[in-house]
C-alpha positions as a Markdown table, in Angstrom:
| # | Residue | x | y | z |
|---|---|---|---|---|
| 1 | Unk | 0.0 | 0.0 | 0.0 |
| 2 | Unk | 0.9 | 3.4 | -0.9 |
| 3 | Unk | 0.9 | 6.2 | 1.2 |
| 4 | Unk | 1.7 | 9.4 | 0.4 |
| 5 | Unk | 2.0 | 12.5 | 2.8 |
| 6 | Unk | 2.2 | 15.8 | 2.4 |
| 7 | Unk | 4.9 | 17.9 | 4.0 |
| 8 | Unk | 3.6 | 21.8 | 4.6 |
| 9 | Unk | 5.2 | 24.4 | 6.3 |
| 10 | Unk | 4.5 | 28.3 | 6.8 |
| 11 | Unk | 7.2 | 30.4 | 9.1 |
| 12 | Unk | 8.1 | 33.5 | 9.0 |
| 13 | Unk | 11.9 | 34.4 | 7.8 |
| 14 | Unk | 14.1 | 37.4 | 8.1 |
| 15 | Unk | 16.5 | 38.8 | 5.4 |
| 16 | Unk | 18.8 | 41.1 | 6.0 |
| 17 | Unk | 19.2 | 43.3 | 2.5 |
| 18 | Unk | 22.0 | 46.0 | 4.0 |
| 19 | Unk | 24.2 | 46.4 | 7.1 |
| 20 | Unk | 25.2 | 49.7 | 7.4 |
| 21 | Unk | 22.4 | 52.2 | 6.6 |
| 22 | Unk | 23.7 | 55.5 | 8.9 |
| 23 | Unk | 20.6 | 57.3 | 10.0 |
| 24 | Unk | 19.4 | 58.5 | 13.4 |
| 25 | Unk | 17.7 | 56.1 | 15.9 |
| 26 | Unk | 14.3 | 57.6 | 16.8 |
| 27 | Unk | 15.0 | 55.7 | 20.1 |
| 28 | Unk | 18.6 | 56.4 | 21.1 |
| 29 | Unk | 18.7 | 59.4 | 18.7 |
| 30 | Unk | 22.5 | 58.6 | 17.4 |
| 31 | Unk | 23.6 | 58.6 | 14.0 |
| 32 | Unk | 24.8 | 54.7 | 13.9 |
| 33 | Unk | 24.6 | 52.0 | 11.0 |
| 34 | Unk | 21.6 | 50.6 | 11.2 |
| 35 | Unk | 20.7 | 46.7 | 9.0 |
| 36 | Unk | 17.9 | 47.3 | 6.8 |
| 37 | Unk | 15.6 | 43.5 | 7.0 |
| 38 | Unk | 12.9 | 42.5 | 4.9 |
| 39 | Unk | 10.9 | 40.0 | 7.1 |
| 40 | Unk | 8.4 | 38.1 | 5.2 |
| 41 | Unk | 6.1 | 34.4 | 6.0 |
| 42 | Unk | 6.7 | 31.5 | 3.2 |
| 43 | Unk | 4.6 | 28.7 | 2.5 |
| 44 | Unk | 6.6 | 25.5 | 1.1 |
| 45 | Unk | 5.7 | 22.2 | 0.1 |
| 46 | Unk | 8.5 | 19.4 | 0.4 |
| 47 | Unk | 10.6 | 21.8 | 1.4 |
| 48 | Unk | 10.7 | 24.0 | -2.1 |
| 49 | Unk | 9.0 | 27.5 | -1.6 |
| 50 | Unk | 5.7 | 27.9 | -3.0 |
| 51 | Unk | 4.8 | 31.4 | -2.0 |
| 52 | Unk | 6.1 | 34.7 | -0.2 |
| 53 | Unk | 3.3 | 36.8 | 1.3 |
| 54 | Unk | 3.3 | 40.0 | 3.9 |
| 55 | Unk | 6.6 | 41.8 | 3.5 |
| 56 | Unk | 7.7 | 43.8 | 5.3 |
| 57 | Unk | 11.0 | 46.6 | 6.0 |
| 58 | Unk | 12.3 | 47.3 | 9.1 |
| 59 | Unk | 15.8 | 49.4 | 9.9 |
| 60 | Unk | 17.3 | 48.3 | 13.1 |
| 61 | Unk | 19.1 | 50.5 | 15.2 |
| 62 | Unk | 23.0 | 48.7 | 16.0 |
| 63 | Unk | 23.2 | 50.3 | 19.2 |
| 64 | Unk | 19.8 | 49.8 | 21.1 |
| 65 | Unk | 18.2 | 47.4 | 18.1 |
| 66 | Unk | 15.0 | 49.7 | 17.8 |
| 67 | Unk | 13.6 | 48.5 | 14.9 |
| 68 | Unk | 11.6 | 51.2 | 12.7 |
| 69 | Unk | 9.0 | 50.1 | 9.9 |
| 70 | Unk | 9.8 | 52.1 | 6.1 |
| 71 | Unk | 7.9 | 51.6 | 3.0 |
| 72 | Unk | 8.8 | 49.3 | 0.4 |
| 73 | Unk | 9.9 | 52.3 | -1.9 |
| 74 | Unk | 12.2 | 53.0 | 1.4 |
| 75 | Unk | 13.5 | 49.9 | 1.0 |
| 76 | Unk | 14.1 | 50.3 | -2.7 |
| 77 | Unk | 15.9 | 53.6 | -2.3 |
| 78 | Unk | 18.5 | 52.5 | 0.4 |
| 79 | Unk | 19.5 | 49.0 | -1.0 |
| 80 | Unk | 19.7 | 50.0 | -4.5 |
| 81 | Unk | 16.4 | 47.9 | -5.4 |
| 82 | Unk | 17.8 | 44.5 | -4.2 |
């Protein structure tokens, strides 16, 4: 007899796109580098992604790790449209 299973999975998963994006840290308020992340939830099946939904941009301070919400076309503009 055959059986056969299907193997689903949805996380969420981080990217980090750039390390050192200098602006101020609405928290701390110091000019440090800051990583600019594109976080994201995947669906895969067998392992082998299937689909990328709700992204999202965040810079995060290096000093105190506030992390700050931008736009996509933020995003765009400080990566170089990675």
């Amino acid at each position: 007899m055959f059986v056969f299973g299907l193997i689903v999975s949805i996380a969420d998963r981080e990217r980090v796109l750039a390390e050192d994006v200098r602006r101020v840290c609405p928290a701390c308020g110091q000019v440090v580098p800051n990583r600019l992340v594109k976080v994201y939830r995947q669906l895969a099946l067998f392992f082998i992604l299937a689909w990328r939904w709700n992204r999202r941009y965040f810079l995060v301070c290096g000093i105190c790790g506030h992390a700050e919400s931008i736009s996509s076309e933020e995003a765009d503009a400080l990566c170089g449209g990675a």
